[in-house]
Residue, then its C-alpha position, 0 to 999 in steps of 0.5 A: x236732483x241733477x239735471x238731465x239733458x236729452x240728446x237725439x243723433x250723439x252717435x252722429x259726427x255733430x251729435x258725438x262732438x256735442x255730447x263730448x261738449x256737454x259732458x266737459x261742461x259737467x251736464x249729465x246727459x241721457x242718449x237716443x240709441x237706435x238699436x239697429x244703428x252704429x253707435x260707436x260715436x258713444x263708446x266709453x263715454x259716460x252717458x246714459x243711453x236709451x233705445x228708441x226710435x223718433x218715429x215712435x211717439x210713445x217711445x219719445x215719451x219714455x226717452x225725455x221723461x225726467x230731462x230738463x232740456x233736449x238737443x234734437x240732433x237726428x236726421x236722415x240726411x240725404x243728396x238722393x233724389x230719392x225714390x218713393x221709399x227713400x223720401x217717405x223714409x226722410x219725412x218718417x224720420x225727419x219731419x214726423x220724428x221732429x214732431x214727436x221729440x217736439x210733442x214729448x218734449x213738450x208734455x214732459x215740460x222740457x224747459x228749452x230744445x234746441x233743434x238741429x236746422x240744415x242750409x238747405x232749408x234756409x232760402x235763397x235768391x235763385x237769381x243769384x244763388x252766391x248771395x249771402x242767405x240770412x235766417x230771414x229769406x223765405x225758402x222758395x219751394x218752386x226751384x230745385x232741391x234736394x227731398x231733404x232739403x223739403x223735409x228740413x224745411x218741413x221740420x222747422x215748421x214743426x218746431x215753429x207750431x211747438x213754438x205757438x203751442x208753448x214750447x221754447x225751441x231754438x233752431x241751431x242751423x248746420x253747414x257742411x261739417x268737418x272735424x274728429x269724432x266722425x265715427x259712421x263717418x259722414x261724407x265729407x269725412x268720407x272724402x277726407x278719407x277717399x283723398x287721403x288713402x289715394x282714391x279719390x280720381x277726380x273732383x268738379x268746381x264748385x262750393x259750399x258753406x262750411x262749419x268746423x265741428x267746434x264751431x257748430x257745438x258752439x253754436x249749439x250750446x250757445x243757442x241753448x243758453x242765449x237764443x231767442x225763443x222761435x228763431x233759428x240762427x245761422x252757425x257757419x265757418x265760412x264759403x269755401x271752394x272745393x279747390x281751397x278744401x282739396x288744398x287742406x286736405x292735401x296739407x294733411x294727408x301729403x297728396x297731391x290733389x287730383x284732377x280737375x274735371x268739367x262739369x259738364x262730364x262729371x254731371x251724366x257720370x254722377x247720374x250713371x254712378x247713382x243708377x248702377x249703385x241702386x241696381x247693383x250696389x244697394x247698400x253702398x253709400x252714395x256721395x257723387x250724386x247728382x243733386x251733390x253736384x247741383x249743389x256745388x254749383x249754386x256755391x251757396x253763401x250764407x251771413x251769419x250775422x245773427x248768430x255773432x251779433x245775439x250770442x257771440x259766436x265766433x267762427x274758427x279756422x278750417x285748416x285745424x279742423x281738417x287736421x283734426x279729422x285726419x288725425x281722428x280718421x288716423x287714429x281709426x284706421x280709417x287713413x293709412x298714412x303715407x309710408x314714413x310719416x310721423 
């Protein structure tokens, strides 16, 4: 009988690179497919799909039995503040969901998940926001953060209980992602594609802790086959600033960057443009949000010693994940290149 592996979140830009991954290795993979969700990222591929949704116990039940192991991939991510019904929304999906994948998984005697971690879990010295962060800094829940970030945080607690009750889990850190397969997109792809189609007016200084997509599949598949039991690992490419990113994008798109605006104008202008697009505009995506911007400028390091030293990983070049998405975005109609260009 063939092993079947389980994999919440595929239509997702991680999830879709990761379930491409799989099936290169020759594994037979079944999907969660929320009905009411673009499911693109899947199309074509010779997966197994089932609906459901992870913030119903019994249908995570259905949906694992007969696998053999499971990449829990879904979250709700979120740079909002949040309003009552966005963060009871973010625990539903990402702490409770967590709790039921992990509880099916389980009961279904499911032999290794590996769970989808965020940075923004991982704790850090507010004195000193740039010092690299490792696995082993608690995460310290009296400064700012985002609600997602608690819920995240919440979640690996999660997993560290299905750990104590018997389960083997490994918890896969992500950064912020670029690379193809971004078929919602997400909203640094959204960003490549605002930059590269002339709408992007102006950025801040700041920066972030970065990861290709084949870097954090990597990480993924290599945390599923040598991870320890209970740890999380770390999977990033590197730091980068927002001016070396523009610098990529520029590259790749033959666009100048555009201005440079100081902080201290884009912060109320971020607050403004959150308040109008929730009065006016509720189903619009937010991507200049104010803890986006808080988040910039903490400029968040992360060591990811852990990570190379227990299973090899190996991080890669950027530039060729930009380019990769830009020609992913290209290829959708997403990017209109310029006039002329190959």
């Amino acid at each position: 009988m063939t092993e079947k592996t389980f994999v919440t979140g595929g239509s997702g830009h991680l999830g879709a690179n990761l379930v491409r991954a799989l099936l290169a290795r020759g594994e037979s993979v079944r999907c969660l497919v929320h009905p009411d969700h673009n499911n693109a990222g899947l199309d074509g591929l010779d997966v197994e799909r089932v609906e459901g949704d992870v913030r119903d116990l019994e249908q995570m039940r259905q949906a694992v039995a007969g696998c053999t192991r499971a990449y829990h991939v879904a979250a709700k991510v979120s740079t909002l503040g949040g309003t009552d019904a966005e963060k009871r929304d973010l625990y539903e999906t990402n702490v409770l969901g967590t709790r039921h994948v992990l509880r099916a998984a389980r009961e279904a005697g499911l032999k290794r998940v590996v769970f989808t971690g965020s940075l923004s879990a991982v704790g850090f010295d507010p004195n000193d926001t740039q010092h690299p962060s490792d696995e082993t800094v608690p995460f310290y829940p009296f400064t700012r953060h985002m609600p997602y970030g608690y819920t995240k945080m919440l979640s690996e607690m999660e997993c560290l209980k299905a750990v104590a009750e018997g389960l083997d889990v490994v918890m896969a850190i992500s950064t912020g992602i670029m690379g193809p397969n971004d078929f919602l997109p997400s909203r640094l792809g959204r960003t490549l594609c605002d930059f590269s189609n002339g709408k992007l007016r102006g950025y801040i200084p700041g920066g972030f802790e970065f990861v290709t997509s084949h870097d954090i599949v990597q990480g993924h598949l290599l945390a599923m086959d040598k991870g320890k039991t209970g740890q999380k690992y770390i999977v990033s490419t590197g730091f980068m600033t927002l001016d070396d990113m523009l610098d990529h994008f520029s590259r790749v798109a033959g666009r100048k960057k555009p201005m440079r605006m100081p902080v201290g104008v884009m912060r109320p202008l971020a607050h403004a443009t959150t308040w109008f697009k929730r009065t006016f505009m509720p189903g619009a995506p937010h991507r200049f949000t104010p803890m986006a911007v808080h988040l910039l400028q903490t400029r968040r390091h992360a060591d990811t010693s852990r990570a190379q030293t227990e299973f090899g990983f190996e991080p890669s070049d950027m530039g060729e994940a930009v380019q990769d998405a830009y020609d992913f975005f290209v290829s959708q109609g997403a990017i209109q290149p310029p006039r002329g260009a190959a």
